[in-house]
N, C-alpha and C positions, 0 to 999 in steps of 0.2 A: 801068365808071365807078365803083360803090362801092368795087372792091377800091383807086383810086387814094384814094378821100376817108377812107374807113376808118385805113389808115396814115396819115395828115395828121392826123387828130384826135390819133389814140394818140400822136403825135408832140408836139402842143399840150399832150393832159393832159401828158405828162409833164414837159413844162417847165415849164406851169403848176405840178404838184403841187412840182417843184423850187425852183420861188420863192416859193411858200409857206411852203415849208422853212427857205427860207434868212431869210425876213422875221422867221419866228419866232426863229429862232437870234438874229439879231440885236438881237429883243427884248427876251431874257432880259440883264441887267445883269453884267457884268461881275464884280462882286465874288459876283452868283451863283450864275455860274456856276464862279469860284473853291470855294465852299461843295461843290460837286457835286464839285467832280475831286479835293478835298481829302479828300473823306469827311468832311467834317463832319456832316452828316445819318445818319454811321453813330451818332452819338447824341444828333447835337438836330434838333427840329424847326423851323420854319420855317412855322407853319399859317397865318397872310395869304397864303402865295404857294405853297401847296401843298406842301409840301417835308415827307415824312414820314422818324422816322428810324427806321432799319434794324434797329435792335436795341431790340425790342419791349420790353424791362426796363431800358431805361437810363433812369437816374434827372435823364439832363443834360435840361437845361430846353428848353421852346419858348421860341426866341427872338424870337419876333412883335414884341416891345414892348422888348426888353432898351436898346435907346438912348435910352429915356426914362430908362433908370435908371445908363446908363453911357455914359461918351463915348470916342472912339476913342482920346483916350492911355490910359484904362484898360484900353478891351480889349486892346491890342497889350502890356501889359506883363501881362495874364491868357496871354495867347496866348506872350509868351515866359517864363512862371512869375515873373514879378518879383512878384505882388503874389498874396496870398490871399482867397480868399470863403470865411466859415465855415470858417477852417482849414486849406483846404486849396487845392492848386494843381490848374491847369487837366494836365490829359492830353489827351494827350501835347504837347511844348512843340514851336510851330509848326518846320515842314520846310521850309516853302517857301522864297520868295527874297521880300526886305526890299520889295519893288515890288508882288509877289504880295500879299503880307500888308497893306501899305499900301492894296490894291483892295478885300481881304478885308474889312477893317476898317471902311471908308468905309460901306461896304454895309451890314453888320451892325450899325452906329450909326446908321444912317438907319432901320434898323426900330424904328418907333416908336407906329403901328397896329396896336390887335390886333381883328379882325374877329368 
């Protein structure tokens, strides 16, 4: 009789640990998860929502707060090089597709807490 209860459980965690999974995934936003698959985090950070970046000496900023100080038409013309900060333009000028970027965007003007 344990060998039948035994498999039935291993059976429940595992669906359980899968819908966990999936709650999660679901919970991360959109435009952040945009940030992850784009490599943005290969040199900024993101410390309100954990997001470290990749490359220990980059000098690109944490953006916890940045849409206190910029709103989404300026980032999206940062992000396709139309406009300057100190000189100089954002690297590299966005890949993605115009939907993408628009998600991008939203997100990264919404960070406006910094913890």
């Amino acid at each position: 009789m344990k060998r039948r209860i035994f498999p039935g459980m291993a059976i429940l965690l595992a669906f359980l640990v899968l819908f966990v999974s999936i709650a999660r995934a679901e919970d991360v936003p959109a435009g952040q998860k945009l940030f992850l698959d784009k490599k943005c985090n290969t040199c900024h950070s993101v410390d309100t929502v954990k997001i470290t970046k990749k490359l220990a000496n980059s000098k690109a900023p944490d953006l916890s707060n940045v849409g206190s100080q910029r709103n989404a038409e300026w980032i999206t013309k940062w992000l396709n090089k139309e406009v300057e900060l100190k000189g100089k333009k954002h690297t590299p000028k966005w890949s993605g597709t115009p939907e993408e970027q628009k998600t991008l965007v939203e997100w990264v003007a919404s960070l406006k807490t910094k913890k």
